[in-house]
PyMOL Python script that loads the backbone (N, CA, C, O; Angstrom):
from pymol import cmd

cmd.read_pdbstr("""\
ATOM      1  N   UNK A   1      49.629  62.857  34.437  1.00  0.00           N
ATOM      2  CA  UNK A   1      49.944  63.966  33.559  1.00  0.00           C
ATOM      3  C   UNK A   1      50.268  63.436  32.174  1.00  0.00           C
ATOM      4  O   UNK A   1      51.254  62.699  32.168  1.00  0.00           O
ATOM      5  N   UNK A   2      49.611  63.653  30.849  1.00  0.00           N
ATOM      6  CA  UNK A   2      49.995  63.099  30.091  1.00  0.00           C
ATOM      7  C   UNK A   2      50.632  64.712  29.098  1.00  0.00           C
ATOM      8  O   UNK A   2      50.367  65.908  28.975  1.00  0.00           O
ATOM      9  N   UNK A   3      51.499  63.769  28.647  1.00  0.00           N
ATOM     10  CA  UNK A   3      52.494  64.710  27.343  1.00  0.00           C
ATOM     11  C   UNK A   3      52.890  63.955  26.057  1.00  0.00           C
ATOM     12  O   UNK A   3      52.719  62.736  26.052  1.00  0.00           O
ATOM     13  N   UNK A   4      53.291  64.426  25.204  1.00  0.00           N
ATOM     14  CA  UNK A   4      53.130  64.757  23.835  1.00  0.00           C
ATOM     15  C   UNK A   4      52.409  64.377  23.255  1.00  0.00           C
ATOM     16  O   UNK A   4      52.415  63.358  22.564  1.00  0.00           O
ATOM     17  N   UNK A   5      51.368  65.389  23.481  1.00  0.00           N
ATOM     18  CA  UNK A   5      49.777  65.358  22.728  1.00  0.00           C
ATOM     19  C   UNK A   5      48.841  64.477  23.262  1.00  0.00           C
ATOM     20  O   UNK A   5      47.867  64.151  22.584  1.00  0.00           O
ATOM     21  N   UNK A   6      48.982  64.118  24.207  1.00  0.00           N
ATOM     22  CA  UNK A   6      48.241  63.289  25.296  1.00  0.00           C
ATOM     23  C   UNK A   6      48.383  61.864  24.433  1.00  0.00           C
ATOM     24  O   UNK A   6      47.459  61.068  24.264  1.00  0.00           O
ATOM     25  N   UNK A   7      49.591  61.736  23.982  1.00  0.00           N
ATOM     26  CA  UNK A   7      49.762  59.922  23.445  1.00  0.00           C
ATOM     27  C   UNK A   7      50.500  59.264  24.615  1.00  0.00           C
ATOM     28  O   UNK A   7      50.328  58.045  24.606  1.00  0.00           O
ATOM     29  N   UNK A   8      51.164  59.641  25.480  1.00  0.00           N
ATOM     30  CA  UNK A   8      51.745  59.011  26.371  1.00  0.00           C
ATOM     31  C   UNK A   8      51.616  59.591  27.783  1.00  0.00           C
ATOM     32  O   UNK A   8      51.263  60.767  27.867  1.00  0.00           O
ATOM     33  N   UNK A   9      51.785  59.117  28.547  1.00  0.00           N
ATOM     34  CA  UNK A   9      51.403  59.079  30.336  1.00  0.00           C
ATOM     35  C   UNK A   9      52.742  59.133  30.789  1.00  0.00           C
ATOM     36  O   UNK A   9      53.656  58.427  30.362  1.00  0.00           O
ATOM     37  N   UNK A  10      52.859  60.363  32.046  1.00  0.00           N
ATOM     38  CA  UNK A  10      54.572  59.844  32.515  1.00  0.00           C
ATOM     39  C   UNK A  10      54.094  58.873  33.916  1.00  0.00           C
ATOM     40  O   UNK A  10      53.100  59.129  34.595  1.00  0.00           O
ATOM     41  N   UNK A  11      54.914  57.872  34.134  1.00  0.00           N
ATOM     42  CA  UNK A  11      55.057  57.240  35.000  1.00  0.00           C
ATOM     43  C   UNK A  11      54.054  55.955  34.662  1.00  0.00           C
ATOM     44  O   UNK A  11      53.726  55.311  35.659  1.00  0.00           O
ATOM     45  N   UNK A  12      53.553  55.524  33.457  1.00  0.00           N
ATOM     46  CA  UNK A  12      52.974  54.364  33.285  1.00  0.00           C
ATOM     47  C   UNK A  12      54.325  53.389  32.647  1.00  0.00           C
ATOM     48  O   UNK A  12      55.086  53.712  31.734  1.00  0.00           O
ATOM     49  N   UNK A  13      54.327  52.354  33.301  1.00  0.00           N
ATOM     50  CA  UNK A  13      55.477  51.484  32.895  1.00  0.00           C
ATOM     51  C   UNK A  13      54.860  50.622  32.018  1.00  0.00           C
ATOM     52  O   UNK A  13      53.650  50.408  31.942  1.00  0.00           O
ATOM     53  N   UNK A  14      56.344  49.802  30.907  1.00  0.00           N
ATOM     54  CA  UNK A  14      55.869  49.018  29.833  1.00  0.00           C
ATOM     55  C   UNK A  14      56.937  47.721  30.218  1.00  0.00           C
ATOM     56  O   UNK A  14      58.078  47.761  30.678  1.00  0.00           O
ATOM     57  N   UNK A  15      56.031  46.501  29.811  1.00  0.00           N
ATOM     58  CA  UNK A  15      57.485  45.437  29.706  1.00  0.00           C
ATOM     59  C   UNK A  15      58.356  45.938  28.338  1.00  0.00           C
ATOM     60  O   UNK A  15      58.474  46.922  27.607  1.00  0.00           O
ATOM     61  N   UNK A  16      58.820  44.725  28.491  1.00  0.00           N
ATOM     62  CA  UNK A  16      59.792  45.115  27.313  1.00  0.00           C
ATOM     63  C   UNK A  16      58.952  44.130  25.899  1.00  0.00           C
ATOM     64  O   UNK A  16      59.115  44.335  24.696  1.00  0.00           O
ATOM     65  N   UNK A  17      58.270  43.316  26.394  1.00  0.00           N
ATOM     66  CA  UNK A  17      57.355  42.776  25.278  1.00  0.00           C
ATOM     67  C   UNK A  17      55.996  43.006  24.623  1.00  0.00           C
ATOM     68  O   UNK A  17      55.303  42.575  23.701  1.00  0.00           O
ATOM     69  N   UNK A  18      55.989  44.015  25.702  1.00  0.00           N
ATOM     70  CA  UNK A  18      54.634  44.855  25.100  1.00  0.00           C
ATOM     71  C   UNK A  18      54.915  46.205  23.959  1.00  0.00           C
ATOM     72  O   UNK A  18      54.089  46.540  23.109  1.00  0.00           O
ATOM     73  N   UNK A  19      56.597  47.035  24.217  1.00  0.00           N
ATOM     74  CA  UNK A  19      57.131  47.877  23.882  1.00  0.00           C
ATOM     75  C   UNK A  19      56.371  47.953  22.234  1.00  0.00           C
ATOM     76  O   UNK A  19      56.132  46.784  21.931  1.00  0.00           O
ATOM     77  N   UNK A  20      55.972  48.786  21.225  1.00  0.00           N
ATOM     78  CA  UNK A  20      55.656  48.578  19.970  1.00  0.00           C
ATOM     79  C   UNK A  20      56.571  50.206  19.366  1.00  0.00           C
ATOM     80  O   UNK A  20      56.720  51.210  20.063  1.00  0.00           O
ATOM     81  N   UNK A  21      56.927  50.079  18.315  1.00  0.00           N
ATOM     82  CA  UNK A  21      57.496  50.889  17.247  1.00  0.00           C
ATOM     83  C   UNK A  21      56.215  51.563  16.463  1.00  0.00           C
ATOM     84  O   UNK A  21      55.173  51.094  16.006  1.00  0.00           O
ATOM     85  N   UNK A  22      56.672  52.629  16.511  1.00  0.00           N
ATOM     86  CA  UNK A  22      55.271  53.305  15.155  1.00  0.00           C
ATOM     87  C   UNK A  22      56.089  53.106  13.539  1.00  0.00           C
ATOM     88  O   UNK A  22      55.648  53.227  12.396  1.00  0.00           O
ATOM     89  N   UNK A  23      57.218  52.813  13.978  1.00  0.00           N
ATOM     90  CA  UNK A  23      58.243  52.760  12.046  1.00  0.00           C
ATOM     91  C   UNK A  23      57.375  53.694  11.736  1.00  0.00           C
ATOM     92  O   UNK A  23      56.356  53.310  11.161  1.00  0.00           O
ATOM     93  N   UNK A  24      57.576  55.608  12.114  1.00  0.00           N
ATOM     94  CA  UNK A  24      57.851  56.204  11.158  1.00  0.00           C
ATOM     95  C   UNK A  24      58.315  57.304  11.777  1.00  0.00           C
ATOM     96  O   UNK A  24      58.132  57.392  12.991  1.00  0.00           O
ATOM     97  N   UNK A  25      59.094  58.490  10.983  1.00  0.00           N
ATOM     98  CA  UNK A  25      59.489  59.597  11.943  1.00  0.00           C
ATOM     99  C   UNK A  25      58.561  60.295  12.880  1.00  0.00           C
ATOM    100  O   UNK A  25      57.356  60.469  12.702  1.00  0.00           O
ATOM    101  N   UNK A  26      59.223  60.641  13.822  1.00  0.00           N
ATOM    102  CA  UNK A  26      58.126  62.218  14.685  1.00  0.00           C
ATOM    103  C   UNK A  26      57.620  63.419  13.963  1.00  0.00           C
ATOM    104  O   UNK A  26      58.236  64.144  13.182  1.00  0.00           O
ATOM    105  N   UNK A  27      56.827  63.467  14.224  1.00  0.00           N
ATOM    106  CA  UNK A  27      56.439  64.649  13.349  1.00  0.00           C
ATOM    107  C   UNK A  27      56.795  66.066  14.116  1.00  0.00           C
ATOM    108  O   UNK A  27      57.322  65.991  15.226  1.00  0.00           O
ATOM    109  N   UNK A  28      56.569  67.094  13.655  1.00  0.00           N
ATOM    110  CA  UNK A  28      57.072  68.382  14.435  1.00  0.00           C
ATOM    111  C   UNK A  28      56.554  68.314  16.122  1.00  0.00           C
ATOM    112  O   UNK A  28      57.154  68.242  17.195  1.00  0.00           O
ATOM    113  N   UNK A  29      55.261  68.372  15.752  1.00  0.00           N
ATOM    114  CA  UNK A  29      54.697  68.351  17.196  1.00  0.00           C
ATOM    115  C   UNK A  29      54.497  67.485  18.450  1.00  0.00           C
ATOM    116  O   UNK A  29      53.994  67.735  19.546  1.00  0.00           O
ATOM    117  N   UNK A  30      55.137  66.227  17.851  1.00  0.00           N
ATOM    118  CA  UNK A  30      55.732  65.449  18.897  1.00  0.00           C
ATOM    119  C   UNK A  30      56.931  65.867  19.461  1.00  0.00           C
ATOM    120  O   UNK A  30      57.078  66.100  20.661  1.00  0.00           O
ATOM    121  N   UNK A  31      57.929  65.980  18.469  1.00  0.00           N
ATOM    122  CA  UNK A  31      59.228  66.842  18.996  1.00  0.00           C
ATOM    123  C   UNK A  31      58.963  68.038  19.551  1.00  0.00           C
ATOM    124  O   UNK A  31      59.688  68.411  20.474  1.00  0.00           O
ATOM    125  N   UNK A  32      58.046  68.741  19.171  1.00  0.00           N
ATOM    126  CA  UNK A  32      57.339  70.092  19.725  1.00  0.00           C
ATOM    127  C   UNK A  32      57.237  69.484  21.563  1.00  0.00           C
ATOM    128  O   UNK A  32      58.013  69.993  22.371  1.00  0.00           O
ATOM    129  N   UNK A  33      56.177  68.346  22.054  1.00  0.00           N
ATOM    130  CA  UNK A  33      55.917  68.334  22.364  1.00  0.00           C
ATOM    131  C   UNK A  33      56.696  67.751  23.847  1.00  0.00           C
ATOM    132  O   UNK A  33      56.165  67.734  24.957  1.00  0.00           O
ATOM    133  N   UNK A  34      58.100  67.290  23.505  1.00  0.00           N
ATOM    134  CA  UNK A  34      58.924  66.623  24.182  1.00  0.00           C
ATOM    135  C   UNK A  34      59.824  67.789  24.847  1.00  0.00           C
ATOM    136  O   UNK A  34      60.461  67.787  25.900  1.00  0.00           O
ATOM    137  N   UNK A  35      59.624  68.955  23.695  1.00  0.00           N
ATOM    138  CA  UNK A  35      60.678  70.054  23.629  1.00  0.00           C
ATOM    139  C   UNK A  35      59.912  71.076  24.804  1.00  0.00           C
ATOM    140  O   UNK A  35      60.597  71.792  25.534  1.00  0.00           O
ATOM    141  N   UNK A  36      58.578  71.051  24.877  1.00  0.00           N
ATOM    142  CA  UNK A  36      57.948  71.762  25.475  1.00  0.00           C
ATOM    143  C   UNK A  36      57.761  71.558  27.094  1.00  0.00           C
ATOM    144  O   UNK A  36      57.765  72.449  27.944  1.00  0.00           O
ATOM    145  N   UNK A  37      57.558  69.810  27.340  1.00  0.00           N
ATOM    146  CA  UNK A  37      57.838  69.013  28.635  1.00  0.00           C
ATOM    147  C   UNK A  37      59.298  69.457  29.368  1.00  0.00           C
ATOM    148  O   UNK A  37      59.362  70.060  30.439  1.00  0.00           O
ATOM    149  N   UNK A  38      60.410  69.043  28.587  1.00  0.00           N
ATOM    150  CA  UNK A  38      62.057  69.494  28.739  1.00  0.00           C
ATOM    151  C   UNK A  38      61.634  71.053  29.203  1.00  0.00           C
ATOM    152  O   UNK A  38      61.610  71.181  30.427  1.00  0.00           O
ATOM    153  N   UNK A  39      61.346  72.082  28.550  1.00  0.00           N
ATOM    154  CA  UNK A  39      61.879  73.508  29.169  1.00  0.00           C
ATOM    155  C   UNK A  39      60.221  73.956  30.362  1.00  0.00           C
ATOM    156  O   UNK A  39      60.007  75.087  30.798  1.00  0.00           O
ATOM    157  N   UNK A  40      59.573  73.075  30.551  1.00  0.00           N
ATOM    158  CA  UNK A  40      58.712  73.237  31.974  1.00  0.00           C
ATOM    159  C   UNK A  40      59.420  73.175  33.265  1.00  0.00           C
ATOM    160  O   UNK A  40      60.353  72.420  33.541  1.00  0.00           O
ATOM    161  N   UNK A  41      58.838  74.108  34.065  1.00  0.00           N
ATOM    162  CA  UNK A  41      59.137  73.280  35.377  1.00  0.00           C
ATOM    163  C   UNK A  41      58.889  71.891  35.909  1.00  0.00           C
ATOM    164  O   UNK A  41      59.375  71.330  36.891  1.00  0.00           O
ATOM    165  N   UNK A  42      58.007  71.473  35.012  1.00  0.00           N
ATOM    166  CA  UNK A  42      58.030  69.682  35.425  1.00  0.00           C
ATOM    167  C   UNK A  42      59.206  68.930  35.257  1.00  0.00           C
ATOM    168  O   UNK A  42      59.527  68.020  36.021  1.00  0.00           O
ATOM    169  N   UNK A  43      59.884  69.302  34.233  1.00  0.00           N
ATOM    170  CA  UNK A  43      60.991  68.370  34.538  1.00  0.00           C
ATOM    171  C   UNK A  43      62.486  69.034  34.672  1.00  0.00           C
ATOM    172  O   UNK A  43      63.418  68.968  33.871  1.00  0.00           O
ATOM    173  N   UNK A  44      62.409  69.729  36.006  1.00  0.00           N
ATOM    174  CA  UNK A  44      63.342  70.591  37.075  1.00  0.00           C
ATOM    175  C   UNK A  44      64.175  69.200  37.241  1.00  0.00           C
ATOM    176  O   UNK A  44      65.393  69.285  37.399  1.00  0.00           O
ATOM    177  N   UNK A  45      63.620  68.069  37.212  1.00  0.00           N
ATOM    178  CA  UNK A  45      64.933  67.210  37.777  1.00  0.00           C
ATOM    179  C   UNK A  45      65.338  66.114  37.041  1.00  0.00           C
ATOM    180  O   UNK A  45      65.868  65.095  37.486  1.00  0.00           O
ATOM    181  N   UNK A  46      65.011  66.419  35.678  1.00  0.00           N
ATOM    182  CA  UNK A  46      65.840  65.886  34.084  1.00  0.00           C
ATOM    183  C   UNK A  46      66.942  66.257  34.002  1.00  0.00           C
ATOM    184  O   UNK A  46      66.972  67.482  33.885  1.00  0.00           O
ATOM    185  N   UNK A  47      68.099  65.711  34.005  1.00  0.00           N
ATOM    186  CA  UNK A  47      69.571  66.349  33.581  1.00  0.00           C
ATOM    187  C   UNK A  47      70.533  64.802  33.294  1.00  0.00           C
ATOM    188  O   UNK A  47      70.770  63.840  34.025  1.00  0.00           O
ATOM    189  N   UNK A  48      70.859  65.088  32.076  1.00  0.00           N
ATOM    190  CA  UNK A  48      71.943  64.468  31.928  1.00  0.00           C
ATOM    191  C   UNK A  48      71.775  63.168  31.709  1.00  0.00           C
ATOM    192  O   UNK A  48      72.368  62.295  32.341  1.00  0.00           O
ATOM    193  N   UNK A  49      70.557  62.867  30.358  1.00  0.00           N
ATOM    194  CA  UNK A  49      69.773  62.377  29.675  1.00  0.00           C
ATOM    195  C   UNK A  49      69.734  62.412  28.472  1.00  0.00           C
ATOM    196  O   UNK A  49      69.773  63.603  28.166  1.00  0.00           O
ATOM    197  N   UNK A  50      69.662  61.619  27.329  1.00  0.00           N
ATOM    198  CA  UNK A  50      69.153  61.893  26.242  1.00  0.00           C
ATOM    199  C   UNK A  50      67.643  60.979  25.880  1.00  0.00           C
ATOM    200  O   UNK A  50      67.248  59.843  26.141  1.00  0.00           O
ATOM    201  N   UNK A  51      67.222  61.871  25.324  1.00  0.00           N
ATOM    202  CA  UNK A  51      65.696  61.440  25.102  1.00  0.00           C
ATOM    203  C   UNK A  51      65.682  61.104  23.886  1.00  0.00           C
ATOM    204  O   UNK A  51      65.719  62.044  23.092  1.00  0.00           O
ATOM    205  N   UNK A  52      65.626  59.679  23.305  1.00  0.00           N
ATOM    206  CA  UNK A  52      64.958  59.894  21.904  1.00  0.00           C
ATOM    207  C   UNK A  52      63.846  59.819  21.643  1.00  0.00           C
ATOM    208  O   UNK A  52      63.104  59.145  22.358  1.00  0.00           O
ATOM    209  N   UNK A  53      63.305  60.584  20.377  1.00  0.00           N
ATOM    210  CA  UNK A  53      62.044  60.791  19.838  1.00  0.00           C
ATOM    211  C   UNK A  53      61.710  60.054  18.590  1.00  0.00           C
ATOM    212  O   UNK A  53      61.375  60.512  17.497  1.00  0.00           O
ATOM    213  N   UNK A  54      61.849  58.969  18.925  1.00  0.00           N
ATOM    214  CA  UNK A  54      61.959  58.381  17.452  1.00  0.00           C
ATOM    215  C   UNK A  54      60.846  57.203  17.937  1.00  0.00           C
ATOM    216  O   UNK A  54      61.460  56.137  17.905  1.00  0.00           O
ATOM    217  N   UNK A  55      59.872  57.041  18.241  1.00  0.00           N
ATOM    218  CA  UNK A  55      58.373  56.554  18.302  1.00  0.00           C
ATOM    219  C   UNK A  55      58.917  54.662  18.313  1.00  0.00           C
ATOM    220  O   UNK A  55      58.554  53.702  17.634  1.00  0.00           O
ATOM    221  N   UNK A  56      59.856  54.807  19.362  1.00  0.00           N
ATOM    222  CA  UNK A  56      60.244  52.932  19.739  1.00  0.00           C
ATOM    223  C   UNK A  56      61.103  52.599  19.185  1.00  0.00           C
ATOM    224  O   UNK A  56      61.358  51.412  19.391  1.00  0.00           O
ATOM    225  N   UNK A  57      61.769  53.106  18.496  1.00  0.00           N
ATOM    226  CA  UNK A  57      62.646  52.584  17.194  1.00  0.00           C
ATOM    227  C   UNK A  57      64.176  52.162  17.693  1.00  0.00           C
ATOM    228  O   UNK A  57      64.956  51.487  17.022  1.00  0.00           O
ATOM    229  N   UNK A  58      64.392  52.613  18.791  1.00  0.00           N
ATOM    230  CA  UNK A  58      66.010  52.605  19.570  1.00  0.00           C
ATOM    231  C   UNK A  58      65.437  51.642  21.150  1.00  0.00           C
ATOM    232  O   UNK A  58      66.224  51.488  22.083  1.00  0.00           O
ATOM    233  N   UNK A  59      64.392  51.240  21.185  1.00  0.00           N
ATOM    234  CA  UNK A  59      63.549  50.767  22.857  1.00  0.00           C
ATOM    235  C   UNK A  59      63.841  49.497  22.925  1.00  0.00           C
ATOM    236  O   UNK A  59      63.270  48.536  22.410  1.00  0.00           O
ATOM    237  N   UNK A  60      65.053  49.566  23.801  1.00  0.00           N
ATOM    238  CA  UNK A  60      65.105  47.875  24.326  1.00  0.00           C
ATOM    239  C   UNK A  60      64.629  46.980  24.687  1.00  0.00           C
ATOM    240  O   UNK A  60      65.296  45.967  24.896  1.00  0.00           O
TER     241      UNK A  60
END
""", "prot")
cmd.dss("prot")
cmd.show_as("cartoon", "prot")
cmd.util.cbc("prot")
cmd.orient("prot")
């Protein structure tokens, strides 16, 4: 199933040395698009999480 805007895949894993930053803000419709995943029934069993949308910039 891919979401926000078909740039990312849920359940494909990353090392942590492959991880890359876009260095620059989200644009609406990425946040659109995170915002839209959050109030689906797909993610009925998200709680008590924060998601950032900031394209790698906080990714350990």
């Amino acid at each position: 199933m891919a979401v926000l805007g078909g740039s990312a895949t849920v359940g494909t894993a990353t090392s942590a040395g492959s991880r890359r930053s876009t260095s620059r803000p989200a644009t609406p419709e990425e946040i659109a698009g995170v915002v839209a995943f959050l109030s689906s029934d797909d993610a009925g069993f998200v709680a008590g999480v924060t998601i950032p949308i900031d394209g790698g910039l906080t990714a350990k």
